[in-house]
Biotite code that builds the C-alpha atoms (Angstrom):
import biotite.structure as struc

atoms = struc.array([
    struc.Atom([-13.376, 7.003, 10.730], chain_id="A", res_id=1, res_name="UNK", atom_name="CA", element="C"),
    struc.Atom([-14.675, 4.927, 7.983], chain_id="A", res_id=2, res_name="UNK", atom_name="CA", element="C"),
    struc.Atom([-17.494, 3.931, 10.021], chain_id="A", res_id=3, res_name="UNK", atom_name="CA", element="C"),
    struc.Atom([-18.248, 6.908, 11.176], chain_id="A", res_id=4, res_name="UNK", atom_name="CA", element="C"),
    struc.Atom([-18.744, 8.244, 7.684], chain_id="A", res_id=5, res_name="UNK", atom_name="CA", element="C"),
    struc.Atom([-21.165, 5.901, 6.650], chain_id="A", res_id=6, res_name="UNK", atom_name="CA", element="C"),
    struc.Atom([-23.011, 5.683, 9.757], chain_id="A", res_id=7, res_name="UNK", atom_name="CA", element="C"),
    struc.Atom([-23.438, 9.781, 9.610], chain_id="A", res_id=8, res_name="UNK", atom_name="CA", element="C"),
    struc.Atom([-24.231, 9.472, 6.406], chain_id="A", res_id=9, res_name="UNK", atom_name="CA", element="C"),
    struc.Atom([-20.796, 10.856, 4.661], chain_id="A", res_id=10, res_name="UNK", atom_name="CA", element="C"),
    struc.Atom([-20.178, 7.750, 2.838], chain_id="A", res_id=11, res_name="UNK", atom_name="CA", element="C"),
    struc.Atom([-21.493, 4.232, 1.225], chain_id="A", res_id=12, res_name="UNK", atom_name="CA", element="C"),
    struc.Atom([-19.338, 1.119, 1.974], chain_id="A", res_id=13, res_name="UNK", atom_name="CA", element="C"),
    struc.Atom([-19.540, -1.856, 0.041], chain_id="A", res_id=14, res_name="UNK", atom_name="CA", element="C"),
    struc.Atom([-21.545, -4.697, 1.132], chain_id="A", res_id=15, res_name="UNK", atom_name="CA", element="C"),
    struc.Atom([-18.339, -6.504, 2.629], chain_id="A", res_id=16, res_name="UNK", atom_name="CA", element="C"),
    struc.Atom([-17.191, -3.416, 5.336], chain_id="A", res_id=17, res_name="UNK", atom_name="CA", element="C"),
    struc.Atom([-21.014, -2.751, 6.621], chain_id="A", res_id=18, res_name="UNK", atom_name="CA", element="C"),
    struc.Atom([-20.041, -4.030, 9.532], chain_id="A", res_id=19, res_name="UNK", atom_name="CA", element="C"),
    struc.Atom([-17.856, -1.158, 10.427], chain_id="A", res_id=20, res_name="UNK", atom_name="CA", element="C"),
    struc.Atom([-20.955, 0.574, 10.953], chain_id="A", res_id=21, res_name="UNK", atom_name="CA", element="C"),
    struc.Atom([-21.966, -0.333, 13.855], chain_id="A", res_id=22, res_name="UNK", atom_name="CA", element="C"),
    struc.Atom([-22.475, 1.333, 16.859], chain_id="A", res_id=23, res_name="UNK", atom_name="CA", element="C"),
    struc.Atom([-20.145, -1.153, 19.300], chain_id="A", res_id=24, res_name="UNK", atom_name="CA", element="C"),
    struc.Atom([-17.513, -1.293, 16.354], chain_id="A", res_id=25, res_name="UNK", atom_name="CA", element="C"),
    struc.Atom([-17.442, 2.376, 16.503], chain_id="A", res_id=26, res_name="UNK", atom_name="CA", element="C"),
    struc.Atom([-16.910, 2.442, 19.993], chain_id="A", res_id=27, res_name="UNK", atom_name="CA", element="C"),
    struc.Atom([-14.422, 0.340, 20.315], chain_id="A", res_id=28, res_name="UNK", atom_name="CA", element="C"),
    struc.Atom([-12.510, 2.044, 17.184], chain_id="A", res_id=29, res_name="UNK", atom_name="CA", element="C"),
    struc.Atom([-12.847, 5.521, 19.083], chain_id="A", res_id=30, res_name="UNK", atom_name="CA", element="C"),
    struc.Atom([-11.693, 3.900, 22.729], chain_id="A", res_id=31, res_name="UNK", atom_name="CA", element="C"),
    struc.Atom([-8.736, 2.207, 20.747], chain_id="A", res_id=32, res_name="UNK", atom_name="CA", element="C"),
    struc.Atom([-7.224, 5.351, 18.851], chain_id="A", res_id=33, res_name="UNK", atom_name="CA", element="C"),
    struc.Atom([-7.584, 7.571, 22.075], chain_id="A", res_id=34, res_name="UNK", atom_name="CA", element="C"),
    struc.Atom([-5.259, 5.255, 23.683], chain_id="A", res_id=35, res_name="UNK", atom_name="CA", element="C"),
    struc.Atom([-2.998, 4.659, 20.280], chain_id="A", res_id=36, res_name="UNK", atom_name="CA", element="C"),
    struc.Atom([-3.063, 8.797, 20.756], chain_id="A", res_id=37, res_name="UNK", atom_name="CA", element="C"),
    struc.Atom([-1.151, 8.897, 24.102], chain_id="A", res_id=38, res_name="UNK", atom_name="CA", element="C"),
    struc.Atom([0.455, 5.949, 23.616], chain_id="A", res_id=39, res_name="UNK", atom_name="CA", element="C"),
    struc.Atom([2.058, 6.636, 19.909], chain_id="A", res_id=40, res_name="UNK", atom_name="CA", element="C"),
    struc.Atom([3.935, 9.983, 21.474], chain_id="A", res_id=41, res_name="UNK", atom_name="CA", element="C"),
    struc.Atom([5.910, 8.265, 24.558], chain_id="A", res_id=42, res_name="UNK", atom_name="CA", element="C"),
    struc.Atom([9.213, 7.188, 23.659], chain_id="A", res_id=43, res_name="UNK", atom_name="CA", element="C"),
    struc.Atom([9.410, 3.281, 24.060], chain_id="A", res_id=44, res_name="UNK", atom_name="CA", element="C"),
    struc.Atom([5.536, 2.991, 24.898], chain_id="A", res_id=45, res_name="UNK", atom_name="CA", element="C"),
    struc.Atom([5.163, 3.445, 20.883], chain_id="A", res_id=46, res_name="UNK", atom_name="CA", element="C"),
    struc.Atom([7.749, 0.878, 20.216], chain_id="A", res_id=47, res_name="UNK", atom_name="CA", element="C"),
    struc.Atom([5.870, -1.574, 22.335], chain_id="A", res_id=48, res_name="UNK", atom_name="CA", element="C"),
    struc.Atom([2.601, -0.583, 21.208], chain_id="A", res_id=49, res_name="UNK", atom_name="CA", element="C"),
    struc.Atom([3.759, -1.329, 17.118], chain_id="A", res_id=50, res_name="UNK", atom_name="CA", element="C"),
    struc.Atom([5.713, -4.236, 18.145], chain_id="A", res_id=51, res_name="UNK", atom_name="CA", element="C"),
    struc.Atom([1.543, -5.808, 19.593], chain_id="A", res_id=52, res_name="UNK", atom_name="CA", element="C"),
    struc.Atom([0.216, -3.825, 16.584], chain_id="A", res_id=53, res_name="UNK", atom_name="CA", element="C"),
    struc.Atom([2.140, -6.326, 14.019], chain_id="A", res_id=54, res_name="UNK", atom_name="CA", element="C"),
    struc.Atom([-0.152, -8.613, 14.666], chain_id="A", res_id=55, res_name="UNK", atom_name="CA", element="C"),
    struc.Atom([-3.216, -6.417, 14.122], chain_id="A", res_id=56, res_name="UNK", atom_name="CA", element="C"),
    struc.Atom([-2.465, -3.624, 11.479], chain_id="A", res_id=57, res_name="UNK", atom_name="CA", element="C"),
    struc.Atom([-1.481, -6.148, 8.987], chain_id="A", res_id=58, res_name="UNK", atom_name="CA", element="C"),
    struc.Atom([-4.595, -8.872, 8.924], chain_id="A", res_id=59, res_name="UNK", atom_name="CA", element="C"),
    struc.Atom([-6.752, -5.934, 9.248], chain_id="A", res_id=60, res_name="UNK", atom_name="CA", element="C"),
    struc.Atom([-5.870, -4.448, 5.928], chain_id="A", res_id=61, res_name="UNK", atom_name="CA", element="C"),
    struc.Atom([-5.978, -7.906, 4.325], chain_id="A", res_id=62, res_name="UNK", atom_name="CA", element="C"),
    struc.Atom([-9.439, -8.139, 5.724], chain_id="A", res_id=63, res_name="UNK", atom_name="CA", element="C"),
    struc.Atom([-10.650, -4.995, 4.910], chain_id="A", res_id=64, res_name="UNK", atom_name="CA", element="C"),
    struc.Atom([-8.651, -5.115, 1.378], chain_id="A", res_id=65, res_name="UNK", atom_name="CA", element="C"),
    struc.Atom([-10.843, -8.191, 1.306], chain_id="A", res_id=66, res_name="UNK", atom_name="CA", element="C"),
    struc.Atom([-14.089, -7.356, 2.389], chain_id="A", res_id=67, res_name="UNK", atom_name="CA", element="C"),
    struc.Atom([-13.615, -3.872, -0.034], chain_id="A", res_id=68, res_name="UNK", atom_name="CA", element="C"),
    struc.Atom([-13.774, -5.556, -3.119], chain_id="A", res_id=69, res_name="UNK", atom_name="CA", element="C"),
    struc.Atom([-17.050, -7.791, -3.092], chain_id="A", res_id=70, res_name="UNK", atom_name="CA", element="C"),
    struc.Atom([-18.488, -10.769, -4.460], chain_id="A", res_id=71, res_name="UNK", atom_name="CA", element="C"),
    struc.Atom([-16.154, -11.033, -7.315], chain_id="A", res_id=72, res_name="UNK", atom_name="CA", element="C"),
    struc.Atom([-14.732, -14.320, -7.138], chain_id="A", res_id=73, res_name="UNK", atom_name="CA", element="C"),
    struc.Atom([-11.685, -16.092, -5.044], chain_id="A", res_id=74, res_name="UNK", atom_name="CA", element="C"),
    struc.Atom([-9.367, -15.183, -6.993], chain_id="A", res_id=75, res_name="UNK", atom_name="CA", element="C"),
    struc.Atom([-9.574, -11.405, -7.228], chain_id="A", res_id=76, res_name="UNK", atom_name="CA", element="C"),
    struc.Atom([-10.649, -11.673, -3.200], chain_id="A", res_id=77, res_name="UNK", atom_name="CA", element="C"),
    struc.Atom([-7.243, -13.544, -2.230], chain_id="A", res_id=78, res_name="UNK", atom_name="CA", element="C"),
    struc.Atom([-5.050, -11.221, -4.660], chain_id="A", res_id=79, res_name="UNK", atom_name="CA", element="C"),
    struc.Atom([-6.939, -8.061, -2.781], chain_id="A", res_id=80, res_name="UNK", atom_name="CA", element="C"),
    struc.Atom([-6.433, -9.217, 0.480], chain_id="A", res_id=81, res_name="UNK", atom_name="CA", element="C"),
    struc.Atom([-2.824, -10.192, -0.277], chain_id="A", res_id=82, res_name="UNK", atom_name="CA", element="C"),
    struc.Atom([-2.768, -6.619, -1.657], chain_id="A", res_id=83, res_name="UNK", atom_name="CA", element="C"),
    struc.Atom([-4.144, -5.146, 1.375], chain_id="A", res_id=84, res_name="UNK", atom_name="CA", element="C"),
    struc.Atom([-1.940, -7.095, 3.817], chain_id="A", res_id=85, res_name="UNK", atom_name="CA", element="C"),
    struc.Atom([1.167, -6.073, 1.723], chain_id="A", res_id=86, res_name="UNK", atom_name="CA", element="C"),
    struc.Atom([0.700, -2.436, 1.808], chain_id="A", res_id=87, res_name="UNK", atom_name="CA", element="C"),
    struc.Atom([-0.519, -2.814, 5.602], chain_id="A", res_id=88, res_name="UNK", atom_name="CA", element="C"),
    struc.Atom([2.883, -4.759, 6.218], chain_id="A", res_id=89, res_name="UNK", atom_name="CA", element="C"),
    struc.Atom([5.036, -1.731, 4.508], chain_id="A", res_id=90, res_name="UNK", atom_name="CA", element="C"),
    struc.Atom([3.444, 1.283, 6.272], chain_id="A", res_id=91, res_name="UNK", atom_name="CA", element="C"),
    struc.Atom([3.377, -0.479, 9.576], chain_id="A", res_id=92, res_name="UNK", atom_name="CA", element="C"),
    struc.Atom([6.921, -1.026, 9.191], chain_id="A", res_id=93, res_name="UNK", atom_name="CA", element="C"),
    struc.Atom([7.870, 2.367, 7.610], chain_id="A", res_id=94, res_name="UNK", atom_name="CA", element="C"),
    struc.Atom([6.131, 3.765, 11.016], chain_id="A", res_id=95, res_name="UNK", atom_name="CA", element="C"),
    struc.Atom([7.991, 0.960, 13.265], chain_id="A", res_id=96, res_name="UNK", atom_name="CA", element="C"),
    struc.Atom([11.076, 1.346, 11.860], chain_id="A", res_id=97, res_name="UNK", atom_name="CA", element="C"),
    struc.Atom([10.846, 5.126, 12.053], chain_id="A", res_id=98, res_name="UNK", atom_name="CA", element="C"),
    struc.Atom([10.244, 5.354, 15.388], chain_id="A", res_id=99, res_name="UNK", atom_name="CA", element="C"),
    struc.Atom([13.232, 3.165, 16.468], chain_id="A", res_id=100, res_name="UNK", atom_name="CA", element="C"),
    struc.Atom([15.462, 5.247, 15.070], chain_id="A", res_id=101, res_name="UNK", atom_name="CA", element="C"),
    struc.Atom([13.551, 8.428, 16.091], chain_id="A", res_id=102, res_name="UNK", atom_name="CA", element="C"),
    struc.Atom([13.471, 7.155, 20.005], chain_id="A", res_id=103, res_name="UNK", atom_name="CA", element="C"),
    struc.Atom([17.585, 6.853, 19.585], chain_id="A", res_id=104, res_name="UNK", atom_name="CA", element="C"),
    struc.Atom([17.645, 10.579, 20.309], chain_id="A", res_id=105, res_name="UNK", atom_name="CA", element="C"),
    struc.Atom([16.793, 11.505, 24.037], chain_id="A", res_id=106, res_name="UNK", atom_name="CA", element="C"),
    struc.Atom([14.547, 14.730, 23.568], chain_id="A", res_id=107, res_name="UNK", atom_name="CA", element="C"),
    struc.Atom([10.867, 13.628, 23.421], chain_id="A", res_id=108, res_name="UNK", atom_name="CA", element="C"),
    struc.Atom([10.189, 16.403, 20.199], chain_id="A", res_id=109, res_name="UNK", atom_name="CA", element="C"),
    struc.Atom([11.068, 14.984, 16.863], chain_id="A", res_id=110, res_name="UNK", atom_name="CA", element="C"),
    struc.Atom([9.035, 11.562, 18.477], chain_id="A", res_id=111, res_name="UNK", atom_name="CA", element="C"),
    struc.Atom([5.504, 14.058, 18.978], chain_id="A", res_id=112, res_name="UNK", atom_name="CA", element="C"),
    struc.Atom([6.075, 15.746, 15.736], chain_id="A", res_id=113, res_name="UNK", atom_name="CA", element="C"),
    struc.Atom([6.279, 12.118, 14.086], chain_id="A", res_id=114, res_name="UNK", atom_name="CA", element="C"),
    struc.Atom([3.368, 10.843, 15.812], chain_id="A", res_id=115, res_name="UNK", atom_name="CA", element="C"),
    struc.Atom([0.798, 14.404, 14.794], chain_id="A", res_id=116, res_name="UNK", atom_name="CA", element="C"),
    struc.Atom([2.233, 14.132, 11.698], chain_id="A", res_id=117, res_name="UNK", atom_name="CA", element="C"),
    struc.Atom([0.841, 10.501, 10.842], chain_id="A", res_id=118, res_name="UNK", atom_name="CA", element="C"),
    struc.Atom([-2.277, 11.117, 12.484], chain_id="A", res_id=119, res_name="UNK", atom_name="CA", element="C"),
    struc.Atom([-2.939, 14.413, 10.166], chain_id="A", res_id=120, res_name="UNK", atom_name="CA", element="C"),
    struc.Atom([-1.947, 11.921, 7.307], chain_id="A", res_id=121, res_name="UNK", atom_name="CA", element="C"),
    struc.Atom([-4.537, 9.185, 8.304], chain_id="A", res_id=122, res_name="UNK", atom_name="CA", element="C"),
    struc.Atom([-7.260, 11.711, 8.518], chain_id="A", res_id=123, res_name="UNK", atom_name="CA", element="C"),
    struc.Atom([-6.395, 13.922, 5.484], chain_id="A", res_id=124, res_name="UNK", atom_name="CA", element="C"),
    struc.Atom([-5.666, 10.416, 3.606], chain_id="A", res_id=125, res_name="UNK", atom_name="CA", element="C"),
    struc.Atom([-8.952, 9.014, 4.384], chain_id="A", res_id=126, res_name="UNK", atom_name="CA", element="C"),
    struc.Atom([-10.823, 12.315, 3.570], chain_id="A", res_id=127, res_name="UNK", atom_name="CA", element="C"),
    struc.Atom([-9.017, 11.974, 0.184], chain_id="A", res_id=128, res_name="UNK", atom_name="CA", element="C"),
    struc.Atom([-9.868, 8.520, -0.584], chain_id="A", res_id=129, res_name="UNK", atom_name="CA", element="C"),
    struc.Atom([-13.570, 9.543, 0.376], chain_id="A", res_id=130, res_name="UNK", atom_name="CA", element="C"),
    struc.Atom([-14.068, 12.838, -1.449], chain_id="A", res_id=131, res_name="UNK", atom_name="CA", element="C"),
    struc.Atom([-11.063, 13.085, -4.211], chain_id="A", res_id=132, res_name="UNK", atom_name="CA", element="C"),
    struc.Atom([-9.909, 8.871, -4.819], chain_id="A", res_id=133, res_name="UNK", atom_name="CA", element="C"),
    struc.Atom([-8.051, 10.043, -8.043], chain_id="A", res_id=134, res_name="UNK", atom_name="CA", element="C"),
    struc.Atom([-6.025, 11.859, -5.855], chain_id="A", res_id=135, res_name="UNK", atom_name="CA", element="C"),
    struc.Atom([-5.800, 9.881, -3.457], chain_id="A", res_id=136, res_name="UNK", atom_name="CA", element="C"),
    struc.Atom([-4.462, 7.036, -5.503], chain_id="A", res_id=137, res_name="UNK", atom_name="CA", element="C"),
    struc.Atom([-1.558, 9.120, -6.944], chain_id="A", res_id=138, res_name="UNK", atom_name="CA", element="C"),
    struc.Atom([-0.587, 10.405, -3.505], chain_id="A", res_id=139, res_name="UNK", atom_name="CA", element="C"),
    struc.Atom([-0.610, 6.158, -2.763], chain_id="A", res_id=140, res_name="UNK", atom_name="CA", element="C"),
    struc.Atom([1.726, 5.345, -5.569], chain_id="A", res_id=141, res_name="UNK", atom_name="CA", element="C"),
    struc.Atom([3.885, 8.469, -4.639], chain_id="A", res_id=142, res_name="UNK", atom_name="CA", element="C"),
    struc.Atom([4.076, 7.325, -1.109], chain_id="A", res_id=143, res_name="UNK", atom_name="CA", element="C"),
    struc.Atom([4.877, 3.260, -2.100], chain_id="A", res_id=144, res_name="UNK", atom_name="CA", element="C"),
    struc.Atom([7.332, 4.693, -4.278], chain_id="A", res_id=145, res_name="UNK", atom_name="CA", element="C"),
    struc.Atom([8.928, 6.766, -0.905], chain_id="A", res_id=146, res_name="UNK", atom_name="CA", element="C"),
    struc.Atom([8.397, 3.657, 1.122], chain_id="A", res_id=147, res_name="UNK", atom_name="CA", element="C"),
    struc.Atom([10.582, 1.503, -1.573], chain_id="A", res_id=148, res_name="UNK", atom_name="CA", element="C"),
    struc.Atom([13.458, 4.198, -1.199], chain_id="A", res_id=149, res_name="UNK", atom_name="CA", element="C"),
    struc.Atom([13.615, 5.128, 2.437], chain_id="A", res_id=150, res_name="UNK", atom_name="CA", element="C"),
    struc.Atom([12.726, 1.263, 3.759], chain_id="A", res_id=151, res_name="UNK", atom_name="CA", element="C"),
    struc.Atom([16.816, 0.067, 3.228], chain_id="A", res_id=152, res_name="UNK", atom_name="CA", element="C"),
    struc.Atom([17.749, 3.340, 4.783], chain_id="A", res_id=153, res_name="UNK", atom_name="CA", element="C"),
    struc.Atom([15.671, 2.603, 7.920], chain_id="A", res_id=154, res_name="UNK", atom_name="CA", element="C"),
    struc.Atom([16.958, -0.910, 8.385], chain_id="A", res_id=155, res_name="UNK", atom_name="CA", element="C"),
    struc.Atom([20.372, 0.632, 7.714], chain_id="A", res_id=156, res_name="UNK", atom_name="CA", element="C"),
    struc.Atom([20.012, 3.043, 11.122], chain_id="A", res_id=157, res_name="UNK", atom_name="CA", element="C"),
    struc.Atom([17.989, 0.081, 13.109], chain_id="A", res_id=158, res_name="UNK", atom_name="CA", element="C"),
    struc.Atom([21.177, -1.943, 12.912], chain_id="A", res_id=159, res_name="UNK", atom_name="CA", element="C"),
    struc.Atom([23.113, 0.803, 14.004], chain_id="A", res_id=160, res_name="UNK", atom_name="CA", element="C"),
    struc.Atom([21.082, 1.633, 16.620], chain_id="A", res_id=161, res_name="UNK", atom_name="CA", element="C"),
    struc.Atom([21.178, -1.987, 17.972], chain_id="A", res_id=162, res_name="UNK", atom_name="CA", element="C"),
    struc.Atom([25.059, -2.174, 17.171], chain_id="A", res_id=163, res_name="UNK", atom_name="CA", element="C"),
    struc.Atom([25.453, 0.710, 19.923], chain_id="A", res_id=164, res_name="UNK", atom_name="CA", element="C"),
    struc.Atom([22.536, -0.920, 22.189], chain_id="A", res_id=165, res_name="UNK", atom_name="CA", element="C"),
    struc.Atom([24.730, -4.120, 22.012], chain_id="A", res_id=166, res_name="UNK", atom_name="CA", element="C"),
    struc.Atom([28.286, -2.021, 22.903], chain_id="A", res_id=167, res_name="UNK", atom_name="CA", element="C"),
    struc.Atom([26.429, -0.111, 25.517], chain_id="A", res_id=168, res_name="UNK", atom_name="CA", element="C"),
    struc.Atom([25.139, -3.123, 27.759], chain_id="A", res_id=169, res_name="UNK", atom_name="CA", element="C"),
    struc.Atom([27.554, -5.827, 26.497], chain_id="A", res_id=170, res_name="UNK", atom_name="CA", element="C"),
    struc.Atom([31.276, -4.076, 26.688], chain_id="A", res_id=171, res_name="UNK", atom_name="CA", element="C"),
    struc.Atom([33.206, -2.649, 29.286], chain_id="A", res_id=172, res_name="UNK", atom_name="CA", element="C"),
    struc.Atom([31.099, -0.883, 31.901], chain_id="A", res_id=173, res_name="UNK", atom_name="CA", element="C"),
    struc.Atom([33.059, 1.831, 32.616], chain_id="A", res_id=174, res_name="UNK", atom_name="CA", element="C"),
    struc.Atom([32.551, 3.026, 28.791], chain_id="A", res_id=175, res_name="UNK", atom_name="CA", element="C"),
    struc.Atom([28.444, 3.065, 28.990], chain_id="A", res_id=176, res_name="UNK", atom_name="CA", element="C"),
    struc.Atom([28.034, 6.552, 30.287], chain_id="A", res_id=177, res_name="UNK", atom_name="CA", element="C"),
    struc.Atom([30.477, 7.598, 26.975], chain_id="A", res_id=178, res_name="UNK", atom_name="CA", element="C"),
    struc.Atom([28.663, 5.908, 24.732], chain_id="A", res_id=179, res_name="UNK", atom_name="CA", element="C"),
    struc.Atom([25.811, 6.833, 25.897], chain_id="A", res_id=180, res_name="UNK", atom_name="CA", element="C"),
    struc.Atom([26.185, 10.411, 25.614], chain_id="A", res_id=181, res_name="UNK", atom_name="CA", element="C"),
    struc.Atom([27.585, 9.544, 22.184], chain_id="A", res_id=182, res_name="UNK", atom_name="CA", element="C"),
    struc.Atom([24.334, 8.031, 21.123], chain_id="A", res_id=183, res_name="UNK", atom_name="CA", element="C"),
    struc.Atom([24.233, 5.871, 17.941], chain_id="A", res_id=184, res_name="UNK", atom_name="CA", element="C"),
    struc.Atom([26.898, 6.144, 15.271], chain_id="A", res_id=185, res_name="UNK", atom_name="CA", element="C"),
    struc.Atom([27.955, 4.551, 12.139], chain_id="A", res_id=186, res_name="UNK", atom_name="CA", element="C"),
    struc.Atom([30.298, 1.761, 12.336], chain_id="A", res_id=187, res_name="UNK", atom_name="CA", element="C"),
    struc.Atom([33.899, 2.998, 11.665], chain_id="A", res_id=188, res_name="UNK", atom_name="CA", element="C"),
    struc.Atom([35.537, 1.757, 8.425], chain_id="A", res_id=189, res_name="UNK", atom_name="CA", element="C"),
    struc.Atom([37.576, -1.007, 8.803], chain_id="A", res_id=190, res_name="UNK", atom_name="CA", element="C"),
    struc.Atom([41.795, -0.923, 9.761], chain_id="A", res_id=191, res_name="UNK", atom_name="CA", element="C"),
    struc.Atom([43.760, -0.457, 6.065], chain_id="A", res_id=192, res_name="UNK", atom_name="CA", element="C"),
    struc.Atom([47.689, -0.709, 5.820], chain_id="A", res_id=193, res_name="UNK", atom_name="CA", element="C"),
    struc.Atom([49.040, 2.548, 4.809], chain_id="A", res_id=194, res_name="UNK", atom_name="CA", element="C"),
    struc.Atom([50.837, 1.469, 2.266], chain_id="A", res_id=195, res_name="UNK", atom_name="CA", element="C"),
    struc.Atom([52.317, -1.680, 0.082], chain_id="A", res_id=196, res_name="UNK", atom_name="CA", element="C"),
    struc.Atom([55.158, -2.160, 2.518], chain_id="A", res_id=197, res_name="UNK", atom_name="CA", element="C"),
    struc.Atom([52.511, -2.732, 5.346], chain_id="A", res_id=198, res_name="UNK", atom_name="CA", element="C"),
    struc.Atom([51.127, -5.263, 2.843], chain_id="A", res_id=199, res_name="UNK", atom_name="CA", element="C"),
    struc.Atom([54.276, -7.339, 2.623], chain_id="A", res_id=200, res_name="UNK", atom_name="CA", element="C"),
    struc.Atom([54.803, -7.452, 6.560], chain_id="A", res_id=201, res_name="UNK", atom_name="CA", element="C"),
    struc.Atom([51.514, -8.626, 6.966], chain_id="A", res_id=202, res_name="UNK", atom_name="CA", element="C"),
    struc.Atom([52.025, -11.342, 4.281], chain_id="A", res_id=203, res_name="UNK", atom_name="CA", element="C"),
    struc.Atom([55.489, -12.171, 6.065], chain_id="A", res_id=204, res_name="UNK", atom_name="CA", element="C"),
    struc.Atom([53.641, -12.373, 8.994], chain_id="A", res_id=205, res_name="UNK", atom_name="CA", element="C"),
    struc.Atom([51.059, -14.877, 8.160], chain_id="A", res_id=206, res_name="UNK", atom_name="CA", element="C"),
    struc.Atom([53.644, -17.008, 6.196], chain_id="A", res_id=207, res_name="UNK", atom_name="CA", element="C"),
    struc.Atom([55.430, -17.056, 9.704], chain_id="A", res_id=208, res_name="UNK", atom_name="CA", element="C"),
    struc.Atom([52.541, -18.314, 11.541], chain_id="A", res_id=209, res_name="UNK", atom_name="CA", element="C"),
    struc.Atom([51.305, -20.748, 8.339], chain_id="A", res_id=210, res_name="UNK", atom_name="CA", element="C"),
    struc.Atom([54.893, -22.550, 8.842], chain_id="A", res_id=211, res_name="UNK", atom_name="CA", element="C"),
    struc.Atom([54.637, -22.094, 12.975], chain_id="A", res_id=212, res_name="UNK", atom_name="CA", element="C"),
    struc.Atom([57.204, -19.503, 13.421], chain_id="A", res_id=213, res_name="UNK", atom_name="CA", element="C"),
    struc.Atom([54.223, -17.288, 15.366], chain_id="A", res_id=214, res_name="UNK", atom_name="CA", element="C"),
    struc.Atom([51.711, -18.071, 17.650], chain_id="A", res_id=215, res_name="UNK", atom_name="CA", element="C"),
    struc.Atom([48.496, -16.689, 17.082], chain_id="A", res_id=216, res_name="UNK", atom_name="CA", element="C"),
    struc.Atom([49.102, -14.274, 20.013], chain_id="A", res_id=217, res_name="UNK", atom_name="CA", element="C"),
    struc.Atom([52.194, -13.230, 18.685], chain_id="A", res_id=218, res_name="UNK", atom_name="CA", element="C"),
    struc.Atom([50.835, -12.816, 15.102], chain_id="A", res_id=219, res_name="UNK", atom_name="CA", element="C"),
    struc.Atom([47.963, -10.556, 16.258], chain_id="A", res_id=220, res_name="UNK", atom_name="CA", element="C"),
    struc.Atom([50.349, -8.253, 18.453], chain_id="A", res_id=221, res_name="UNK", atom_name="CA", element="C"),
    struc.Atom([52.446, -7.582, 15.508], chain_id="A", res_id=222, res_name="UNK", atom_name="CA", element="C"),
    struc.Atom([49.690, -7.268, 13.048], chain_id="A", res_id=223, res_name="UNK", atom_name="CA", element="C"),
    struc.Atom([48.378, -4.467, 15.685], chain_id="A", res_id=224, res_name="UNK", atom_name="CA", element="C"),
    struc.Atom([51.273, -2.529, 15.561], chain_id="A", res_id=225, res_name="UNK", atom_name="CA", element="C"),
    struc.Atom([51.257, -2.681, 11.109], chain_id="A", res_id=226, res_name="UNK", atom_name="CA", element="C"),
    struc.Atom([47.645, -1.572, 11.534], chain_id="A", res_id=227, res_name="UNK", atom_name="CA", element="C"),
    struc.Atom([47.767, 0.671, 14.158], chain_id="A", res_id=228, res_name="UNK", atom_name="CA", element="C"),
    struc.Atom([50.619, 2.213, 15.167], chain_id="A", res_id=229, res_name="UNK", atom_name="CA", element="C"),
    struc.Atom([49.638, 5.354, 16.930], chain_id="A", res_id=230, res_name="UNK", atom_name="CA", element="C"),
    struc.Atom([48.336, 3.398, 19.668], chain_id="A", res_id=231, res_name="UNK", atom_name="CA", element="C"),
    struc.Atom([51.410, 1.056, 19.818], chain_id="A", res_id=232, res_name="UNK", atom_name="CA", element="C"),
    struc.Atom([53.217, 4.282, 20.565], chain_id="A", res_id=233, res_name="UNK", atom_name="CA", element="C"),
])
């Protein structure tokens, strides 16, 4: 889009991104986003599709973070491309993340709605950064500042989504169809005594199998019953 801009006219890039307008550039820019199009709003395609895109999305902003700032010496050209591939590294893996999560749910809806809504944010970001930057750079800071909050949260549901992955292909067959239809959930809290006098049986317990008293078997079989009892019943 940048390209396009400053080949029709709409904008001036610095001396370093030039290149972008050309016609073949162009063209290949166009024939890539009609396929990132389709392929960004089928459920597992557009996990695939950011998984190759890691190792294009992020150079690519260092090298146009680079090639943005000019002939102003190494050091401010490193630290901009460093910039450039840092942010690039965030929002691809804001989007990535997202969409793992997002594809956990069957229905194809909440994955399209994802997918127009970034597009309409590329285009109305770059018409921003063209026409109003001011603006522009406060939405940016507004957005890191989004992107430092909701980036734990995301790797927070990716590992439960792979926790349930891993119980629905590596446990008991006969339970995949359950846990299927239960789709990803949080991990339950972990077993508690009820009360102190659980507390002393289970120290008794493992005093008994410290001194040999218990085997292990035995030890875990009564430390199942302390723990859970209703299904000792």
């Amino acid at each position: 889009m940048l390209g396009l801009s400053a080949a029709t006219g709409g904008a001036e890039l610095p001396p370093g991104l030039e290149v972008l307008e050309n016609r073949m550039v162009i063209g290949m820019a166009a024939f890539m986003y009609v396929v990132e199009f389709f392929a960004d709003k089928i459920p597992g395609v557009d996990i695939t599709w950011d998984t190759v895109h890691t190792f294009v999305r992020i150079p690519a902003g260092a090298l146009m973070a680079y090639g943005a700032v000019g002939d102003i010496g190494p050091v401010m050209e490193i630290s901009a491309a460093f910039m450039g591939g840092g942010l690039a590294a965030a929002f691809h893996a804001t989007k990535a993340g997202s969409r793992i999560v997002i594809n956990s749910s069957p229905e194809p809806f909440t994955n399209w709605a994802a997918s127009i809504s970034e597009d309409v944010a590329v285009f109305g970001g770059l018409w921003a950064a063209l026409h109003h930057p001011w603006w522009f750079l406060a939405f940016l800071i507004i957005f890191i500042l989004f992107m430092i909050w909701i980036l734990p949260k995301i790797w927070s549901a990716i590992k439960t989504v792979f926790a349930w992955l891993g119980r629905l292909f590596g446990g008991d067959a006969s339970r995949a169809p359950e846990l299927a239809a239960e789709g990803p959930q949080s991990e339950p809290m972990p077993d508690t005594p009820a009360d102190t006098g659980d507390l002393d049986m289970l120290a008794r317990l493992k005093e008994l199998l410290d001194s040999g008293a218990l085997t292990e078997e035995e030890f875990n079989r009564e430390k199942s019953k302390i723990l859970k009892p209703n299904e000792n019943e």
